[in-house]
C-alpha positions as CSV (number, residue, x, y, z in Angstrom):
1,X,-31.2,11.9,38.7
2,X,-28.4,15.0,38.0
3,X,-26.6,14.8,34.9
4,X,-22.9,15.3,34.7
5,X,-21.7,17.2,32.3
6,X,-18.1,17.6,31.1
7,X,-16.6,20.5,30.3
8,X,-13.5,20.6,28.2
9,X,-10.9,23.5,28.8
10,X,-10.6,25.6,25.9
11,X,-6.7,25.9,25.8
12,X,-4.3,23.5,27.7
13,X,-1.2,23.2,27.9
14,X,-0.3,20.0,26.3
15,X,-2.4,21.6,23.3
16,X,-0.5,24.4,23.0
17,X,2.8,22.6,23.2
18,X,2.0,20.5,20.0
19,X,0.6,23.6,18.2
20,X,3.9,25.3,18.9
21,X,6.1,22.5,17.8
22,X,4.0,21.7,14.8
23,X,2.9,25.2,13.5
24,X,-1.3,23.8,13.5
25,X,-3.9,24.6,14.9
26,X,-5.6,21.9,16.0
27,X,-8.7,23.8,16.5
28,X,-9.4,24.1,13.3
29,X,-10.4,20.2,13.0
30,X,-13.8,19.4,12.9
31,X,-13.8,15.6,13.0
32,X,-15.0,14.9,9.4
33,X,-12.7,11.9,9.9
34,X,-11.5,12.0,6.5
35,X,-7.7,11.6,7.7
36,X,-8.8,8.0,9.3
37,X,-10.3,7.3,5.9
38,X,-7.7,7.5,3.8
39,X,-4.9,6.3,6.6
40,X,-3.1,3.6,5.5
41,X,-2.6,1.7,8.7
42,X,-5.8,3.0,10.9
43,X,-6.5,-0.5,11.0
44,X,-3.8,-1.2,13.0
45,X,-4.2,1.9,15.7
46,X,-6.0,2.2,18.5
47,X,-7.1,5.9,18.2
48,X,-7.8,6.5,14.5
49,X,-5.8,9.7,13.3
50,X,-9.3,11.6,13.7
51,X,-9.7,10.7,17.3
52,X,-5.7,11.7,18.1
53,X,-7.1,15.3,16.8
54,X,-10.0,15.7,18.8
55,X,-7.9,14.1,22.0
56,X,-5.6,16.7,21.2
57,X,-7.9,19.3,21.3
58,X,-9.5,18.4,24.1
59,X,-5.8,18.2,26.3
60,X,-6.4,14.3,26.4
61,X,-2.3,14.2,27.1
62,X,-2.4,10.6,28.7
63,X,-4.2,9.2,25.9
64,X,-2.7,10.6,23.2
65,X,0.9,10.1,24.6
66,X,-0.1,5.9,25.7
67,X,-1.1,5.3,22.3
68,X,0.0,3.6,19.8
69,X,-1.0,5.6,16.9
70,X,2.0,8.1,17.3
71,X,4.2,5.5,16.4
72,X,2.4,3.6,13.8
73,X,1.8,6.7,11.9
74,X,4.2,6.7,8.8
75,X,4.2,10.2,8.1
76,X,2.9,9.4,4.4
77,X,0.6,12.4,4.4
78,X,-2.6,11.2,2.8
79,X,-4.2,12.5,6.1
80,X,-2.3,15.8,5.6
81,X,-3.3,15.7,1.6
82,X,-7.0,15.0,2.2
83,X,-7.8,17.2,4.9
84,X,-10.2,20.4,4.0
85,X,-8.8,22.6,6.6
86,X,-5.9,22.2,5.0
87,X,-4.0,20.9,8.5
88,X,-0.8,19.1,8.2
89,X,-1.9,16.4,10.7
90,X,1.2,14.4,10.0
91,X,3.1,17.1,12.1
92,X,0.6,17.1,14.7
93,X,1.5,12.8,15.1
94,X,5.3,13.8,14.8
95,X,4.8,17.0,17.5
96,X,3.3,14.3,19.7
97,X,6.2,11.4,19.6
98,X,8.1,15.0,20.1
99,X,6.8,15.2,23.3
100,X,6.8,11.9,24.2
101,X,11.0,11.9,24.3
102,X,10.7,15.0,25.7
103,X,9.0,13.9,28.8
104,X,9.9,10.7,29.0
105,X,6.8,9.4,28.9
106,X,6.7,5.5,29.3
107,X,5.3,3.7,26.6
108,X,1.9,1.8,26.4
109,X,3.0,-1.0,24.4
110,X,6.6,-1.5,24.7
111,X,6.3,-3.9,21.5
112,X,5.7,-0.6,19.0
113,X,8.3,1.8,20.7
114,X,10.8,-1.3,20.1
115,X,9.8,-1.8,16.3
116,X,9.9,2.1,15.8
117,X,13.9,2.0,17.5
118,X,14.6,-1.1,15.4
119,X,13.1,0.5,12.2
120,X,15.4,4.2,12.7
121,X,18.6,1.7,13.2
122,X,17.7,0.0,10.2
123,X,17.5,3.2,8.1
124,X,20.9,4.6,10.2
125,X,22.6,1.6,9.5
126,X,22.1,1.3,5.3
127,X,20.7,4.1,4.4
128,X,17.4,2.8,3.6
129,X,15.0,0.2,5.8
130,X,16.0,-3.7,5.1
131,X,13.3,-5.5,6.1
132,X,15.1,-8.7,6.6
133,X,17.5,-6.8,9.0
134,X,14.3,-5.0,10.7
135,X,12.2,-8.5,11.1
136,X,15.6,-10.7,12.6
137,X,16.6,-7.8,14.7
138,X,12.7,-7.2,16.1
139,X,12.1,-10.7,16.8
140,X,15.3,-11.1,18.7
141,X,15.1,-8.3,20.5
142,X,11.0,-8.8,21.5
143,X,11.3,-12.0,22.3
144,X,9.0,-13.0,19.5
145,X,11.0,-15.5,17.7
146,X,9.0,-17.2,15.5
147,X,6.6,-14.0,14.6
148,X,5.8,-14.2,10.9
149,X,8.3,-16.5,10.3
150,X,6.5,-18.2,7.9
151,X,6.2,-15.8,5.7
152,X,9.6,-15.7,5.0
153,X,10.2,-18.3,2.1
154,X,7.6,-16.7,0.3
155,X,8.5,-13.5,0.0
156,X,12.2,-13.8,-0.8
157,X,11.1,-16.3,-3.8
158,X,8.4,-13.9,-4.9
159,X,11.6,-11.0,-4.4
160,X,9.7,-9.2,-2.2
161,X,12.3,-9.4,0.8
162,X,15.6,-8.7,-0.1
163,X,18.3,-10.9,1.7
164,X,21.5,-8.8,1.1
165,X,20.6,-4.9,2.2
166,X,21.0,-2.3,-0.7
167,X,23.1,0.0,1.2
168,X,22.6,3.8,-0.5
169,X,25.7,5.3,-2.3
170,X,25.0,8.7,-0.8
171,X,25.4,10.2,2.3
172,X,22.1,12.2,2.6
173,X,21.0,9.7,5.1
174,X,23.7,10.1,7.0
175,X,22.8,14.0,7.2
176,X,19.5,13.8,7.9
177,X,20.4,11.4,11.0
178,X,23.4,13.8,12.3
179,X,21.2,17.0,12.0
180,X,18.3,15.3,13.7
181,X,20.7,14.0,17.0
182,X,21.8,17.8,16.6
183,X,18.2,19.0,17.1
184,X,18.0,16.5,20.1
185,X,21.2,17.1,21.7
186,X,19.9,20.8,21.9
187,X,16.6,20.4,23.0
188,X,18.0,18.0,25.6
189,X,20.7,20.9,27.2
190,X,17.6,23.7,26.6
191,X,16.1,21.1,29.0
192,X,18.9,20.6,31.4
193,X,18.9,23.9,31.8
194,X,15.3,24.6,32.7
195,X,15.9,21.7,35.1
């Protein structure tokens, strides 16, 4: 019997792309897994924010790019915080949705991408997230209609789920969003033009 073995490039492309967007090096990661650990929604990902490192390193593009992680990540930075190489892997997740609208990758689970969409609007639209507006506006859209509905009544007599959105007095939302389409609208014509 002859053993495969498998043999890992040392630099790719795709790797070098997110270290150039994000400023990391990715090499420097070496899996102690203690950005999973502290993750506050690994439960819900299918690659753990260790395992999008090590995919990364390894040039893994399709995996990385089909999973859901990138977009379940909250950019909350406990994995950043906690890491001992000191690597912001937050920017690594936001390097790789990045790259995503860059290529127009399509995405694995159309369900995330459309609660990610949904979520920005939400923020675009008051300021801040209302999660009333975000749940309605997902289940309509998705087709889900009844999703979680029962946990509704609950949480609005509890206060929990606000039923009138807060909208915020300033306008630093509203420059955040408009510098961000800036940064897009460029990339998009840099793009156009390579085309």
């Amino acid at each position: 019997m002859t053993l495969k073995t498998i043999t890992p490039e040392p630099r790719t492309a795709f790797r070098d792309r997110i270290e150039e967007i994000s400023g990391e090096n990715v090499a420097r990661c070496y899996q102690c897994g203690k950005c999973s650990a502290g993750c506050p929604v690994s439960f819900a990902m299918d690659l753990a924010p260790r395992r999008i490192m090590r995919a990364v390193q390894l040039g893994l593009k399709d995996e990385v790019l089909s999973s859901t992680t990138i977009w379940l990540c909250v950019q909350c930075n406990v994995c950043s915080a906690r890491c001992p190489r000191e690597i912001e892997v937050a920017r690594v997740m936001e390097a790789c949705r990045l790259v995503f609208h860059q290529e127009k990758y399509k995405a694995g689970d159309r369900d995330t991408m459309l609660f990610h969409k949904l979520l920005l609007d939400s923020v675009r639209r008051w300021g801040r997230l209302h999660e009333l507006d975000l749940a309605a506006s997902y289940n309509l859209t998705s087709g889900h209609l009844t999703a979680n509905l029962e946990l509704v009544p609950g949480l609005i007599a509890r206060g929990k789920l606000a039923i009138f959105p807060h909208r915020e007095a300033g306008s630093e939302v509203k420059r955040v969003m408009a510098r961000v389409e800036a940064v897009q609208k460029k990339e998009k014509s840099k793009a156009g033009g390579n085309a």
